[in-house]
C-alpha positions in Angstrom: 48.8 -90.9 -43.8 47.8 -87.2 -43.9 44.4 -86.2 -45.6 44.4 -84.2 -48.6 44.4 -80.5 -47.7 41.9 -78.4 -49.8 41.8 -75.2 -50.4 38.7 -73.1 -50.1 35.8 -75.9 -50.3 33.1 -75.4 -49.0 30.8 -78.4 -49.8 30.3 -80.9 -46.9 29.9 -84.0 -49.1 32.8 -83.0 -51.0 35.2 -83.1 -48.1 33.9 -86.1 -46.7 33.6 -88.1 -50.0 37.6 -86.9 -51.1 38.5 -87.5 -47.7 40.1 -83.6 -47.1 41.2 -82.5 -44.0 38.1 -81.6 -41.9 37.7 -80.7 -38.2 34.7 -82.3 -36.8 32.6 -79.9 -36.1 29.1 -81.8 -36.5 27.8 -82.1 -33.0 26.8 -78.1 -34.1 23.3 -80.2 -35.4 22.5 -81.4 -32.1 23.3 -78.4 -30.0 21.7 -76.7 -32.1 18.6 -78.8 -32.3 18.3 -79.1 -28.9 17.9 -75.7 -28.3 14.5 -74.9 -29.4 15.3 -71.6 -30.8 12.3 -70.7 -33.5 15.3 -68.8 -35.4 19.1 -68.2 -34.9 21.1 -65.6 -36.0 24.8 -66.7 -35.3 27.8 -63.9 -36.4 31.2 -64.5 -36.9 34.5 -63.4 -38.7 34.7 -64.2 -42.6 36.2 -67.1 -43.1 35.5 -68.6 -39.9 33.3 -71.7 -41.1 30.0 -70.3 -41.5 29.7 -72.0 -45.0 30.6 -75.1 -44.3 28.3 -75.6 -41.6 25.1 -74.7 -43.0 26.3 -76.9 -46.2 26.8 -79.5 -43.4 23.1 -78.6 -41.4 21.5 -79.1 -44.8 23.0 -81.9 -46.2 22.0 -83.6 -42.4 18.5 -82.5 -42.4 17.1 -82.4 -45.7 15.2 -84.9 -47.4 17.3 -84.5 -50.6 20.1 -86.6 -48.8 17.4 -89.1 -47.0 19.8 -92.0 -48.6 23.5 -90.6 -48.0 24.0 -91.3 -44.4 27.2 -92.4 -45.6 28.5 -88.7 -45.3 28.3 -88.8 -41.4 29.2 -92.3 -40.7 32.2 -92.1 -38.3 31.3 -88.5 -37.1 30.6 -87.0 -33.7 26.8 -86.6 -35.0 26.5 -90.0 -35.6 27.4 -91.7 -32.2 24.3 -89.9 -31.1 21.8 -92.6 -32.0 19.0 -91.2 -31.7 19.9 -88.3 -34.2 20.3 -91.2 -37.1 16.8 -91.0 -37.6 16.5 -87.3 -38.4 19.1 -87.3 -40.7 17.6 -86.5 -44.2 13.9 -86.0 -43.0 13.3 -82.1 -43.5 12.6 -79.9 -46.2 15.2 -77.2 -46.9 15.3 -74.2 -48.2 19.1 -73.4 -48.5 20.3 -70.1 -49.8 23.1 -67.6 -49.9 23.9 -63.7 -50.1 27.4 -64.0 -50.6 27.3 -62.8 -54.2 25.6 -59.6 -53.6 27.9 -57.4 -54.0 26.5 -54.9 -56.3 27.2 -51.4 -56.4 23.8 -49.6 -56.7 20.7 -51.1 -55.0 18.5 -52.1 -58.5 21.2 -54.3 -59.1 21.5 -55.5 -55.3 17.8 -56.1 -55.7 18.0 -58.5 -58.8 20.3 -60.5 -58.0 18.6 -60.9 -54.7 15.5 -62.0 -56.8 17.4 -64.2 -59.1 18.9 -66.3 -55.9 15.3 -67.0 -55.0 14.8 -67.1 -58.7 17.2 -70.1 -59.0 15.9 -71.8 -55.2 12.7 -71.8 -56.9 13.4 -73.7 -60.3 15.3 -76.2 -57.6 11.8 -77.0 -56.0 9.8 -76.5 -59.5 9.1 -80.6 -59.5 5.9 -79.1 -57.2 4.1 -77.5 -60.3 3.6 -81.3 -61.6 1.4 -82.0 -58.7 -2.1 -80.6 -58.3 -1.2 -79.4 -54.4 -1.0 -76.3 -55.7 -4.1 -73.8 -57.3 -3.9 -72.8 -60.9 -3.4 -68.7 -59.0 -0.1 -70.5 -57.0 1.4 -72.3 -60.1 0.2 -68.8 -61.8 2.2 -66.8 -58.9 5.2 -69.8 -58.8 6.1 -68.5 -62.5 6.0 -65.0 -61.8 8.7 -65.7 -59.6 12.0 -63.9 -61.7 14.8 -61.7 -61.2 12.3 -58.6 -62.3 9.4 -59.5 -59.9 7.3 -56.9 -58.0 8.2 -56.0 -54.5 4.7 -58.0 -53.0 5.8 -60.7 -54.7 9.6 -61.1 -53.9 8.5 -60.3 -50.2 6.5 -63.3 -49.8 8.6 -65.2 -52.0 10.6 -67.1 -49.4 7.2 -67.2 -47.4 5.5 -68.7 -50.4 8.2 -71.8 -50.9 7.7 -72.6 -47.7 4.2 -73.0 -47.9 4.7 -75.5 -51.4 7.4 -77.6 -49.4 5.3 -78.3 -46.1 2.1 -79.2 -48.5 4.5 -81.6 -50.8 6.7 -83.7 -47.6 3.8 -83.0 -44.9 6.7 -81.0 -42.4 7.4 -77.8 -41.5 10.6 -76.2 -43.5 14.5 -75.3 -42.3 15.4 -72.0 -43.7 19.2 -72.0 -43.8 20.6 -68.1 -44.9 24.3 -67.7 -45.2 25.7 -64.5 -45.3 22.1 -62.8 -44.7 24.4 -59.2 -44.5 26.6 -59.0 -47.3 24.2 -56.9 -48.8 23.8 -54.5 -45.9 27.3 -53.9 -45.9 27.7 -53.1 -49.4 24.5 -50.8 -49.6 26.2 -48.9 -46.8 29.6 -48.6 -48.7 27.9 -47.6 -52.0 25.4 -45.3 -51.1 22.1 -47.2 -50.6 21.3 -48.1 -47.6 17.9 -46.8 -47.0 16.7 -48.6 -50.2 17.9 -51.9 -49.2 16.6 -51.4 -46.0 13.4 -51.0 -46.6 13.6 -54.2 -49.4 15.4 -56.7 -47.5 13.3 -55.9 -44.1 10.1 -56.6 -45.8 11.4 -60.0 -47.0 12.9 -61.4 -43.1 9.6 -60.1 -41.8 7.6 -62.5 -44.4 9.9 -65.2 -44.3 11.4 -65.5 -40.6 8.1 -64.5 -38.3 5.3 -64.1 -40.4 6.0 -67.5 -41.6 3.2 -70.7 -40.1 5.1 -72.7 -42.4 8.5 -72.5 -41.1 9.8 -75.1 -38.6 13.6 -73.5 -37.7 15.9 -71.2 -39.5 19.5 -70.4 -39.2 21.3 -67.3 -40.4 24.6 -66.8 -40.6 26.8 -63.3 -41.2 29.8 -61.7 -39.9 27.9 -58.7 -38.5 24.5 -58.1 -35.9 22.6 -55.6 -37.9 20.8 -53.4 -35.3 17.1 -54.9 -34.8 15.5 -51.4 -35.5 17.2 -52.1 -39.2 15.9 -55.2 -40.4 14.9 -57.4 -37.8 12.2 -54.6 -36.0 9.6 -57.0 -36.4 11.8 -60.5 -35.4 10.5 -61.3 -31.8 11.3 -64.5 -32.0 15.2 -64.0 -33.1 17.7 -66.1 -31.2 21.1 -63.7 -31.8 24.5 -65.3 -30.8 27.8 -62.9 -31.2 31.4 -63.6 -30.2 30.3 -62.8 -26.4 27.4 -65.6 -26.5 28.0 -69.5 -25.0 26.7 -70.8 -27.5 28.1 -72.7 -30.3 31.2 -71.1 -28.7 33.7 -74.3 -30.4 31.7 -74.8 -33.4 33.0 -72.0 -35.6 37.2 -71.5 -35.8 39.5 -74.3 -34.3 40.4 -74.7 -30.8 43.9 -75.4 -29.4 43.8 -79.0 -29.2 42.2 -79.1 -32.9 45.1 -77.3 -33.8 47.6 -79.3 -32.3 45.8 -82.0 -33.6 46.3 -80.9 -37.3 49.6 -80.0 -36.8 50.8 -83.4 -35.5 49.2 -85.3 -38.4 51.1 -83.1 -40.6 54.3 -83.6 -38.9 54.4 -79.6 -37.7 53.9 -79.9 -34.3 57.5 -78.2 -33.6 55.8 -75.0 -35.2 52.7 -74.7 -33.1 54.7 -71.7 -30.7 54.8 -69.6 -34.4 51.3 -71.0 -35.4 50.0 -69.5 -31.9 51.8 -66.4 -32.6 50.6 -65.8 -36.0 46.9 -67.2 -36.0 45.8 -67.6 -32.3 43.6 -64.6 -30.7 39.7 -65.2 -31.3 37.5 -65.5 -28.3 33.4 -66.9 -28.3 32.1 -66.4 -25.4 34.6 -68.1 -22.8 36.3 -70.4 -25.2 39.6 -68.5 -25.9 42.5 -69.5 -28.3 40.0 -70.0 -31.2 42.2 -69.7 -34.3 41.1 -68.6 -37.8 40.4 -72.0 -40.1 41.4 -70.2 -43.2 44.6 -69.0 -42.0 45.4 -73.1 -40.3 44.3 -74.8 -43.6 46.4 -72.6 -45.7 49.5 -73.2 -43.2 48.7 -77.1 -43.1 49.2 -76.8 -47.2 51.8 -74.4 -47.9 54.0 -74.9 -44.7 54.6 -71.0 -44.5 53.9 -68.4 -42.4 51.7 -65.3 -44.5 48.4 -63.1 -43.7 46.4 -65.8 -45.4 42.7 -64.7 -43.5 43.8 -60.9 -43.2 44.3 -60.9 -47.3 40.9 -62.5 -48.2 39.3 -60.0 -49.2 39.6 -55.9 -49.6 38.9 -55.1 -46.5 37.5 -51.7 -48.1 35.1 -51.0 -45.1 37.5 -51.4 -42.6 39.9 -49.2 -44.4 37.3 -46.3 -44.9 36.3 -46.3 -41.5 40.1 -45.8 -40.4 41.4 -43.5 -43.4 38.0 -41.2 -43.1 37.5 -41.4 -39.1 38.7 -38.2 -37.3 41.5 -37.5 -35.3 40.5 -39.9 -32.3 40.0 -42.7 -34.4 43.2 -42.5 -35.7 44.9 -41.8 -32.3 43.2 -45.0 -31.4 44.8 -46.9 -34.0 48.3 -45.5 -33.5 48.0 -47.3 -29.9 46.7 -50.7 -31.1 49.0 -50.8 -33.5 52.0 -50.1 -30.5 50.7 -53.0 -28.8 48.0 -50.8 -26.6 44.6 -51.2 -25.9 40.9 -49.4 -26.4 38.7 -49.2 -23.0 35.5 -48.8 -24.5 31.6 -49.7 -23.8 30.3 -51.4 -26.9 26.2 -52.5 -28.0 27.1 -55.5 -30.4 24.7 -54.2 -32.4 25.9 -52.8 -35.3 24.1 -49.8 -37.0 25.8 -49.2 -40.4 24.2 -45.6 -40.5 26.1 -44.5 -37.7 29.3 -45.4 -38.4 30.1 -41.9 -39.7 29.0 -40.4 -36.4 29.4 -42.9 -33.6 32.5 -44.4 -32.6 31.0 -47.1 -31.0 29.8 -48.4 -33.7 33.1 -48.5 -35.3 34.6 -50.5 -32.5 31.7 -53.0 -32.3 32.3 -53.6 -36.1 35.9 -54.3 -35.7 35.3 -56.6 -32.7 32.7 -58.7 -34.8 34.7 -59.0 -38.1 37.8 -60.4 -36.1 39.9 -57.7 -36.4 39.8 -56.8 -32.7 39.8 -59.4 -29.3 38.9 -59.0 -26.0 41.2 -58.7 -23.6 39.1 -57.6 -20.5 35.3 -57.5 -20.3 33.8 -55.4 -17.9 29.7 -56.0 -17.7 27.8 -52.7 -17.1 24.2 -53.2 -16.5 23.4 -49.4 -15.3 24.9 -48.2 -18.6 23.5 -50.6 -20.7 26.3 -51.8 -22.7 29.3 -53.4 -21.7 33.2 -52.3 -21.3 35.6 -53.7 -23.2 39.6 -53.3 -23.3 40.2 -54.7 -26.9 43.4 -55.1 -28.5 44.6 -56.1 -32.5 43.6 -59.7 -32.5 47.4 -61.5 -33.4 50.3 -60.7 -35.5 48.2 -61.4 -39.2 45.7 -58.9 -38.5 48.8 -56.4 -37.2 50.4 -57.4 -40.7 47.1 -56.5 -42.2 47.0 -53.2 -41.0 50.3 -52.1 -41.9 50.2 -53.4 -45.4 46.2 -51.2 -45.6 48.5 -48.1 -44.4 51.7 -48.7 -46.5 48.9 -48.7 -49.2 47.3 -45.4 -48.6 51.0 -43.7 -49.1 51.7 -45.7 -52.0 49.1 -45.7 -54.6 48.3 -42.0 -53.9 51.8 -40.5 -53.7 55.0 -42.0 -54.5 56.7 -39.0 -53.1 55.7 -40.2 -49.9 59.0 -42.0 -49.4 60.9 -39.6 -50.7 59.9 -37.1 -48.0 60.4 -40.1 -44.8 64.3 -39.9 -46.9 64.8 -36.4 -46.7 63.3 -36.1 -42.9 66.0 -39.1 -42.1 68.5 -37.1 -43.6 67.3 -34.0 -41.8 66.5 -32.3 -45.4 64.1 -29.6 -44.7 64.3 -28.2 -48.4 63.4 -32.5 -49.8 60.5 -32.6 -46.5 58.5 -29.0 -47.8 59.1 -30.3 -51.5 58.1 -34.1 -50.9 55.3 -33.1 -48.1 53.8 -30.5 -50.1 53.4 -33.2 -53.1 51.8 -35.4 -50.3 49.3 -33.0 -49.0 48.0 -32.3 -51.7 47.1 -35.6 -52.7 46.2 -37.1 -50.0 44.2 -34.5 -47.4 41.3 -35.6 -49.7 41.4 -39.2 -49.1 42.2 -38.9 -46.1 38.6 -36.7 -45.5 36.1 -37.8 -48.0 33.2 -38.8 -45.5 29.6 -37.1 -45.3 31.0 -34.2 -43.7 34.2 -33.0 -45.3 35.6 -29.5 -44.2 38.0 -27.2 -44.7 38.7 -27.4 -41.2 39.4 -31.5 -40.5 41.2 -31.7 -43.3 44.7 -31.0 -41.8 44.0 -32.9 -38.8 42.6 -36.0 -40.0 45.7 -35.7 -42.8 48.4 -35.5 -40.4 47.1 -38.0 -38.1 46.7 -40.8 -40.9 50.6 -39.3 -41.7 51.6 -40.7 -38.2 50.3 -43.7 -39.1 52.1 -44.2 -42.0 55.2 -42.9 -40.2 55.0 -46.1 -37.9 54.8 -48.6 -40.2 57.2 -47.1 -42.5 59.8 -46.1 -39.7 59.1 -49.0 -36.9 62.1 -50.7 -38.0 63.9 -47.7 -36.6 62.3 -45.9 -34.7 59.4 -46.3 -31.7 56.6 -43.4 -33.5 55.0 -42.0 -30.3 52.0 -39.5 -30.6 50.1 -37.7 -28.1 51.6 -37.9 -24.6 52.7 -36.1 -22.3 56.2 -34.6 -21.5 57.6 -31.9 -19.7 54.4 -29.6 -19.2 52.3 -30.3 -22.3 51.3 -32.9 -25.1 53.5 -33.3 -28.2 52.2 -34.3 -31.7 54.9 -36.7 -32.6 57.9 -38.1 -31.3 60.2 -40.1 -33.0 62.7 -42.3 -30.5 65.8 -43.8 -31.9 66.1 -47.9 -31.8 69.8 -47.3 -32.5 72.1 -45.0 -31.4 73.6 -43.8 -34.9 69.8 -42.0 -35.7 68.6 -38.3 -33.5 65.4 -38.5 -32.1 62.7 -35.7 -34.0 60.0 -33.9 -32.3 57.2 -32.9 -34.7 54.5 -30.1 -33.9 52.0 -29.5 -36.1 49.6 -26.6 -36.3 46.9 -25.4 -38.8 47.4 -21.6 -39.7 45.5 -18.9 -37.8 44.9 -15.7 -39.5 43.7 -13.7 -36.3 46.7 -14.5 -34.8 49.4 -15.4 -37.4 50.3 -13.2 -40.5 52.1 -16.2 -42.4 53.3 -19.6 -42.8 56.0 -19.0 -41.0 54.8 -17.9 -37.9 52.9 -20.7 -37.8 56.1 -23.1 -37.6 57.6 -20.6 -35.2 54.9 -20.6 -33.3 55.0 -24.4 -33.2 58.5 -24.4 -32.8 58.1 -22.2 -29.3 55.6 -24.7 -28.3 58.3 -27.5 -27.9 60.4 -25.2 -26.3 58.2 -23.8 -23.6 56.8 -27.0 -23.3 60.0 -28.6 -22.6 58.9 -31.8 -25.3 62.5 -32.8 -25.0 62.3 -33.9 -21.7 61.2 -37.5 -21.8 64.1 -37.8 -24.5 66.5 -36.3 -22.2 65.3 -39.2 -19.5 66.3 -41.4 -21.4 69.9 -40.4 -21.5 69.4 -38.6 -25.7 72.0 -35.8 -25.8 69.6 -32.3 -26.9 71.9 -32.2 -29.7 70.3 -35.5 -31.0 67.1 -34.0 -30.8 65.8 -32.8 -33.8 62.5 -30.1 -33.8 60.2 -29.8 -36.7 57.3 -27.6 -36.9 54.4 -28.6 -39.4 52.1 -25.6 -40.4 49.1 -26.3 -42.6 46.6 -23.8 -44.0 44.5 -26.2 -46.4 46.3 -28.4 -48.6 50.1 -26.1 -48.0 52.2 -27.6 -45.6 55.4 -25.5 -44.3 58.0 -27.4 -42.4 61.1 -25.4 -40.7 
């Protein structure tokens, strides 16, 4: 009979004690163990695991759960004898970041405080003993969601220190989500701040620490060291690209077909590949997401279960605000091509607005990207990459982010893709007009806005939304070469009933142009003399089912003809 499939839990014991559908993954403890590694910092995707396994690592090693070897009886972990007798013989300090998610960084700070706040009162049993000075039990209480910088620093430090004295052994550290923070101090403003806060705390707690044993930390992201970690020589960092513990986090293909035969599904593992397969660590490919499987296993349909987790609100910003070669890039990922880039996994949050690198890197260690080639470059320093949208859900994804853009800014949006269907140049200036002026904001609101970008980072965000809202129709082809120049846009017919459309677009001169209108014209005689048409032609389009559009933009005013 089938397990139970539940939703969302993320408590070891749970799982085990309900008997839930769980994939094996324990045998993380003894590679992990047998590593040596002082501490680890171990990325991946959201969603991917992470949790689960330091709820499993601390419910294996600490002393809390010296009596409940029950929860690993029958598991990989326990057919290695001799790691029986570590089970439940460590002190643990076990904590989380996932909640901070606060929007200005006094807020970020307390609720950091109160998490250690709350680990604290966990481990308050020590105040009964006299291990401790009446200056510690005096600097134990001051311990609170207001405390002073010194003291919050040290905080973690300080447990430690109580812990070893009490059980006589060096603490495990176990930090989940240790970036969350860092993430939403870059999207809200204050960065710097929480820098400077959270930096001082790792330093204490993960190297100037004689009373920590081992430490894991877990996020989705590999903060640049010069951020945080400056000070961390003894970090052990394993990405996507690392060996190890490369089929400890997401499932592999046989898991996979595993699952699906005990659920009588095995006819559906071509669709299940299609949908949810993609992720690569280090050389294990066809890792698939465990969000996305455990949702299918439940509901038995096919949906962007992973992809619609969260708001995906940085990934979005860094697409809707990136200039015009960001967005070029996406238009090609999103027809199925591929970005050759050279990428340092480290990801510095403060130049995302200036290095496209970094944008890259970001996308390749939150999932939302694969590797399709790797190309190591030891001269350069970092390493080439082709990467490519990571499988059909995180395609969906994308589309749905775009469709969104259009559709809670301006409805009139699909009013003007009917009018340029119908080939109603009065409906496209009213409808695009309308558009523009909504939208050449949002689509330019990063440190540097200007006057300038503004049309081109608008219209290029427009071609995306062109080809998710015409791909049914039409192949949306941008930037490429024909005849003896580079088009803008080109829209190719999937059936033989609908004209092809050229689109030019050019922002308004006023050395050279004394209107608007010359500005289409002039756009107009570009795909003329450029002879635009002439891929169309190839491909056997009569030139009277090719329709020319010139765009002209000066600022927010957009004039089609």
């Amino acid at each position: 009979m089938a397990r139970t499939v539940g939703i969302g839990i993320q408590d070891f014991e749970k799982l085990i004690t309900k008997d839930a559908f769980y994939v094996d993954k324990t045998l993380f403890v003894k590679e992990w163990w047998e590593s040596e590694d002082d501490v680890t910092l171990i990325t991946r995707p959201r969603r991917f695991g992470k949790t689960l396994t330091m709820d499993m690592a601390e419910k294996f090693f600490s002393v809390k759960y010296a009596d409940r070897e029950d929860l690993f009886e029958g598991l990989a972990i326990w057919q290695e004898e001799k790691y029986r007798s570590l089970q439940g013989t460590y002190p643990v300090i076990f904590l989380s970041f996932a909640s901070v998610k606060e929007t200005g960084f006094l807020n970020a700070r307390k609720k950091i405080c109160q998490i250690i706040t709350n680990l604290y009162n966990k481990f308050d049993f020590v105040l009964e003993t006299d291990l401790l000075n009446e200056n510690e039990k005096d600097m134990y209480r001051k311990v609170s969601a207001d405390m002073e910088d010194y003291i919050a620093s040290d905080s973690i430090k300080n447990l430690s220190d109580y812990l070893m004295r009490y059980y006589g052994k060096k603490v495990i550290i176990l930090l989940d989500e240790y970036d969350t923070p860092m993430q939403e101090a870059y999207l809200n403003g204050y960065w710097d701040e929480s820098v400077s806060f959270i930096k001082n705390l790792f330093n204490a707690s993960f190297k100037d620490n004689p009373y920590l044993g081992r430490a894991i930390m877990t996020g989705i992201t590999r903060i640049s060291k010069e951020s945080v970690f400056s000070d961390l020589n003894n970090l052990e960092v394993v990405t996507a690209t690392s060996e190890k513990y490369q089929d400890k986090f997401g499932f592999t293909q046989q898991e996979v077909s595993d699952a699906l035969k005990e659920y009588g599904l095995s006819e559906k593992e071509y669709d299940v590949r299609d949908w949810y397969d993609g992720f690569t660590f280090g050389k294990q490919s066809d890792i698939y997401n465990p969000w996305s499987i455990i949702n299918y296993l439940d509901k038995r349909a096919f949906s962007a279960y992973w992809a619609n987790t969260s708001s995906n609100s940085l990934v979005g910003k860094l697409i809707r605000e990136g200039n015009r070669n960001v967005k070029m890039i996406m238009e090609d990922l999103l027809l199925g091509g591929a970005l050759h880039t050279y990428l340092d996994e480290q990801i510095v949050f403060n130049q995302l607005d200036t290095r496209e690198s970094a944008i890259w890197s970001l996308f390749l260690a939150s999932g939302y990207l694969r590797v399709k080639r790797f190309f190591p470059n030891e001269r350069r320093g970092r390493n080439g990459y082709d990467l490519i949208l990571t499988n059909r859900e995180v395609h969906m994804m994308f589309e749905q982010m775009i469709e969104d853009w259009f559709a809670e800014s301006v409805p009139e949006y699909n009013d003007f893709i009917k009018a340029l269907l119908r080939g109603d140049v009065k409906g496209m200036n009213v409808y695009m007009n309308k558009v523009a002026l909504e939208t050449i904001s949002y689509f330019d609101t990063g440190k540097k806005p200007s006057e300038a970008s503004e049309p081109e980072r608008f219209y290029h965000g427009f071609v995306l939304g062109l080809i998710v809202e015409l791909g049914d129709r039409y192949t949306v082809i941008s930037n490429r070469e024909s005849g003896y120049g580079r088009y803008d846009v080109v829209l190719e017919p999937l059936q033989k009933e609908d004209d092809a459309m050229i689109l030019e677009f050019k922002v308004y001169d006023g050395e050279e142009e004394e209107s608007l209108q010359d500005t289409v014209q002039s756009a107009l005689a570009q795909i003329k003399e450029k002879q635009y048409a002439a891929a169309l032609k190839a491909k056997g389009i009569l030139p009277e089912r090719i329709r020319k559009y010139g765009f002209a933009f000066e600022g927010k005013k957009v004039l089609i003809g």
